[in-house]
Structures are given as structure tokens and as C-alpha cells.
C-alpha beads as a LAMMPS data file, in Angstrom:
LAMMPS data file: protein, C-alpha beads

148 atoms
147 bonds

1 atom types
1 bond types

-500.0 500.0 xlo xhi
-500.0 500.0 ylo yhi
-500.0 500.0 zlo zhi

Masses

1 110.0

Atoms # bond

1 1 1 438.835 -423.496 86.826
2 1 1 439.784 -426.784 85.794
3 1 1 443.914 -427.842 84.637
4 1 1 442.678 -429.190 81.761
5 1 1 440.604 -425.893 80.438
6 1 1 442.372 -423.189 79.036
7 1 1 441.388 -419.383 77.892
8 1 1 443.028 -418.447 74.009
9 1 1 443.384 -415.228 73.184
10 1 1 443.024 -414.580 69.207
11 1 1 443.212 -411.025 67.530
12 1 1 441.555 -410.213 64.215
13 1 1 441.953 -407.984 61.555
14 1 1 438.540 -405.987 59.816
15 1 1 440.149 -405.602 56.133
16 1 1 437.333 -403.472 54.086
17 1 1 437.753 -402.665 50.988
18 1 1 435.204 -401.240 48.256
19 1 1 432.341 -402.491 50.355
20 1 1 433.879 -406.176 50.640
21 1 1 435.174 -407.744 53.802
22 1 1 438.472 -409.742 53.473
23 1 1 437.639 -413.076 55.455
24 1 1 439.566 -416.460 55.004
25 1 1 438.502 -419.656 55.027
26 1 1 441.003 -422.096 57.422
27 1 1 441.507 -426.110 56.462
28 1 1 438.566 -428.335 57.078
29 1 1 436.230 -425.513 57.790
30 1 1 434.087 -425.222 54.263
31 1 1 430.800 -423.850 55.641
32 1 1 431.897 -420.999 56.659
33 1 1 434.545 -417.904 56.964
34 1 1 436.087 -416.185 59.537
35 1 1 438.790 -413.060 59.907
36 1 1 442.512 -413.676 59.390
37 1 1 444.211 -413.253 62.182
38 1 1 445.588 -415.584 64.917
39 1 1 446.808 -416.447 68.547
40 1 1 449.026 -414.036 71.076
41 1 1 452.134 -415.068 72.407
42 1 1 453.473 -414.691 75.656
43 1 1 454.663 -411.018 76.181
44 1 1 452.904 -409.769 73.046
45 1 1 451.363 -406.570 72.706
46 1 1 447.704 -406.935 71.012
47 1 1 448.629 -404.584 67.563
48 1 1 451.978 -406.158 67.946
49 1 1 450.731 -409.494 67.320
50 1 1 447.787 -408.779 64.938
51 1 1 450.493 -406.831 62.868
52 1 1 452.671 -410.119 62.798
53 1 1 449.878 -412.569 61.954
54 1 1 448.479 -410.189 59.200
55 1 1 452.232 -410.218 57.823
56 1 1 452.798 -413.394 57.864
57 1 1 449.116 -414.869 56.422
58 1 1 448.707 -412.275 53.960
59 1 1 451.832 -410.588 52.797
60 1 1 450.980 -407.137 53.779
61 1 1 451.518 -404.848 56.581
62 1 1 448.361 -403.681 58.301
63 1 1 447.822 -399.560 59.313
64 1 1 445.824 -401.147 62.664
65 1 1 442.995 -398.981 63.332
66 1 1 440.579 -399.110 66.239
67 1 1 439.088 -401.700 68.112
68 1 1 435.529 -402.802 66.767
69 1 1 434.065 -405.913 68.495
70 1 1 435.671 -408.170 71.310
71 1 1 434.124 -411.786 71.105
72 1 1 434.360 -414.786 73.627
73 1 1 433.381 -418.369 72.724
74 1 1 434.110 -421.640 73.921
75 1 1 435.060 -424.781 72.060
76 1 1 433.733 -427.333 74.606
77 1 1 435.681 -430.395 72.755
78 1 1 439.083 -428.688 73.097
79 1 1 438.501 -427.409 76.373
80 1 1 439.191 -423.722 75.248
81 1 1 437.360 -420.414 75.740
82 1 1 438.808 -417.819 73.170
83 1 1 438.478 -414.361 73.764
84 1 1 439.302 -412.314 70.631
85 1 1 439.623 -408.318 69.702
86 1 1 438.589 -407.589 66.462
87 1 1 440.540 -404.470 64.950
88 1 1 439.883 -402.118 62.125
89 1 1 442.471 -402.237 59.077
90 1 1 442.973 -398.800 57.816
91 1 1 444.523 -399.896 54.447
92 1 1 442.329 -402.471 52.911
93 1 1 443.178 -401.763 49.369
94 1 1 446.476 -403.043 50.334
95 1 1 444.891 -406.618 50.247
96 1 1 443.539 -406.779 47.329
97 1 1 445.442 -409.625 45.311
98 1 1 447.216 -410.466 48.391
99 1 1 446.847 -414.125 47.644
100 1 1 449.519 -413.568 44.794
101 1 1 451.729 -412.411 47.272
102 1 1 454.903 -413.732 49.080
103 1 1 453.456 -415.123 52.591
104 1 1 455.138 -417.114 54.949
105 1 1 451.875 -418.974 56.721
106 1 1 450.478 -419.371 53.292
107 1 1 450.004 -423.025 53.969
108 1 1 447.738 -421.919 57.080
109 1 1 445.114 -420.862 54.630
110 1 1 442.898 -422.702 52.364
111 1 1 441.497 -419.050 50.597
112 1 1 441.369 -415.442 50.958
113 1 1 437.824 -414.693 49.788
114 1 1 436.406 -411.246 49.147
115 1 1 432.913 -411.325 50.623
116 1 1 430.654 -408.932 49.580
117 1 1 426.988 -407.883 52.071
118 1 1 424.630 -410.023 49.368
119 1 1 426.505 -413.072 48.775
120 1 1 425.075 -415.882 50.546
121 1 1 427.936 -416.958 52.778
122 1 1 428.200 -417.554 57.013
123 1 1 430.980 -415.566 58.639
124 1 1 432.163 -416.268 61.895
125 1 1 430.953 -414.766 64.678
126 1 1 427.524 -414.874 63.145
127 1 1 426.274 -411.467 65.034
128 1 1 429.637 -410.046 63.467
129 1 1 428.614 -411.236 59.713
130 1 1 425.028 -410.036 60.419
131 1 1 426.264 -406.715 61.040
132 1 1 428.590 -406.766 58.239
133 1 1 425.619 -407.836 55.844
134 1 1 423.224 -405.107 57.270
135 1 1 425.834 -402.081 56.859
136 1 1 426.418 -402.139 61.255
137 1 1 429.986 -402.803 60.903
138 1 1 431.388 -399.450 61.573
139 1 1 429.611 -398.279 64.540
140 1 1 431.080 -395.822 66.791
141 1 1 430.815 -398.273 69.946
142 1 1 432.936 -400.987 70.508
143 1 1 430.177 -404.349 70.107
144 1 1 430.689 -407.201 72.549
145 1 1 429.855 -411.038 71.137
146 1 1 429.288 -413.612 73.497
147 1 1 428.698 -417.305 72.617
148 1 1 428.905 -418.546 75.991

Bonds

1 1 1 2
2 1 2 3
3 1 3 4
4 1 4 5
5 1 5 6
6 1 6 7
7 1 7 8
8 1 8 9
9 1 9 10
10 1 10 11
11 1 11 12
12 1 12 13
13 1 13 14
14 1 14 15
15 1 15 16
16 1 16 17
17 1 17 18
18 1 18 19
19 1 19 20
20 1 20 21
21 1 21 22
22 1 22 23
23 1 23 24
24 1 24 25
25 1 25 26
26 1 26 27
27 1 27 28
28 1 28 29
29 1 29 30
30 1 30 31
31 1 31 32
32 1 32 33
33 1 33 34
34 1 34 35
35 1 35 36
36 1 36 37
37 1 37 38
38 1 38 39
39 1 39 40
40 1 40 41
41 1 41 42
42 1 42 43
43 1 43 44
44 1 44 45
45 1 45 46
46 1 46 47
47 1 47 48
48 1 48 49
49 1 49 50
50 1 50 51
51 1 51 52
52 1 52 53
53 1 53 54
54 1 54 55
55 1 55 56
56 1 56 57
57 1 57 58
58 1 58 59
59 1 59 60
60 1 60 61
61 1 61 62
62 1 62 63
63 1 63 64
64 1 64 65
65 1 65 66
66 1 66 67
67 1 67 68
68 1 68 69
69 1 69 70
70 1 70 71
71 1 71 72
72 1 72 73
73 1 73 74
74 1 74 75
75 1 75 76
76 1 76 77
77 1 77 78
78 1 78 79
79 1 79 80
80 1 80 81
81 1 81 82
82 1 82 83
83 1 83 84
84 1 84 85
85 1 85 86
86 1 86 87
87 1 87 88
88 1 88 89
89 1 89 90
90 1 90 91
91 1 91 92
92 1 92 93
93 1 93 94
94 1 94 95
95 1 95 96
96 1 96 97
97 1 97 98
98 1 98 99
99 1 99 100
100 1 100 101
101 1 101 102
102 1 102 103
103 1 103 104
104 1 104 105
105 1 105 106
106 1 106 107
107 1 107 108
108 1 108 109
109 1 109 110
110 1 110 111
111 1 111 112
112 1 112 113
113 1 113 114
114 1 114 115
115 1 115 116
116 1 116 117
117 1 117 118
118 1 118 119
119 1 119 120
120 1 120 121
121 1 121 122
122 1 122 123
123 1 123 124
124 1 124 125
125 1 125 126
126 1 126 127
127 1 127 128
128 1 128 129
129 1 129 130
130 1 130 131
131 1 131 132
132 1 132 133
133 1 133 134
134 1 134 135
135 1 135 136
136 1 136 137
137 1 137 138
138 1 138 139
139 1 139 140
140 1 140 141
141 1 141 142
142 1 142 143
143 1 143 144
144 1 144 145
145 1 145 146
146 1 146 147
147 1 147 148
């Protein structure tokens, strides 16, 4: 492995609620959406961390649930492979109107947007917002994405 190459590890957060999928949409990045969630620390426990970046982007603390999907992709021009867990949010309703709330990595955020299976909008991973669109979400495997 090269010095210069380095492998991220993200966590997400599935927040369903009603039949809509909590996604966010991050600074610069206006053709699409992707989950909230965000990078592990050193020493952190995968809930642990999910927990804290849910907390701190959206104002409300997650009931983690089990793991859905696990994704891997690499971002040639950084020089990063991520490798990210998605997990099941047990208390979506929770979120709804979370934008209103108190959050302390507001700023990280450009919008919360509830996406609902018909509307016409790309969510990162694409497999992932495929199977969100065709009612596979909630399988009772865990789904591997590669984009490798």
C-alpha cells in the first residue's frame, strides 16, 4: 500500500420514518444525497461513534439498530478508500423536524431532506437508493456494496 493512500472508515445511520428515508445533502454536493453520519475516531466503538455523529448533526439521540449494508468505495483524487457500515435507526419519528433542532455540526449540513421511494432523486450508494426505491431496504441479510 502506498504512504500517501489511506482507508476511512465512515458509519451511517438508516432513519425511516412513514415510508421516507432521512438522507442529507453535504456542501457542494447538489446532485445527489447521502446518509448522515460521519468518520470514526481512534479508539471508537462503531455505535459509539454513529451515536455521536447522529447527536451532533441532527439533534437527536439514535436507538441504533442492526447492521444493514457495509459499503467500500474509493475516491481516487483524495487517495482514500472508505469503508462504511450502514445501521438501522430504531426511532425515526424522532427526526422528524430535526432541522429545527439545537445541533452542534449544523453548519456541516446544507439540508436534511425527507426522501420518499417516487421522488426523483440519486442517493448515495446508488445500489443502496435502488433498494430503498424498490421496497429492498429491510432485508434480513446484511447487503455488501462495492464500488471498487
Amino acid at each position: 500500500m502506498e504512504k500517501d493512500k489511506k482507508v476511512v472508515i465512515k458509519v451511517r445511520a438508516v432513519i425511516l420514518c412513514e415510508g421516507r428515508l432521512l438522507a442529507v445533502r453535504h456542501a457542494g454536493n447538489t446532485g445527489y444525497v447521502a446518509l448522515p453520519g460521519g468518520h470514526l475516531e481512534y479508539g471508537e466503538d462503531l455505535k459509539e461513534c454513529l451515536s455521536r455523529e447522529i447527536i451532533e448533526e441532527l439533534g437527536v439521540k439514535p436507538e441504533i439498530g442492526r447492521l444493514l449494508y457495509i459499503s467500500t468505495f474509493v475516491e481516487e483524487t483524495k487517495g482514500k478508500q472508505y469503508l462504511e457500515p450502514f445501521f438501522e435507526i430504531l426511532n425515526g419519528i424522532d427526526y422528524v423536524n430535526c432541522e429545527k433542532l439545537t445541533r452542534s455540526h449544523a453548519r456541516e449540513l446544507d439540508e436534511i431532506v425527507w426522501v420518499n421511494q417516487k421522488q426523483d432523486i440519486v442517493i448515495l450508494p446508488k445500489s443502496f437508493g435502488e433498494d430503498f426505491k424498490t421496497g429492498k431496504l429491510l432485508s434480513s441479510e446484511v447487503k455488501y456494496i462495492s464500488e471498487l
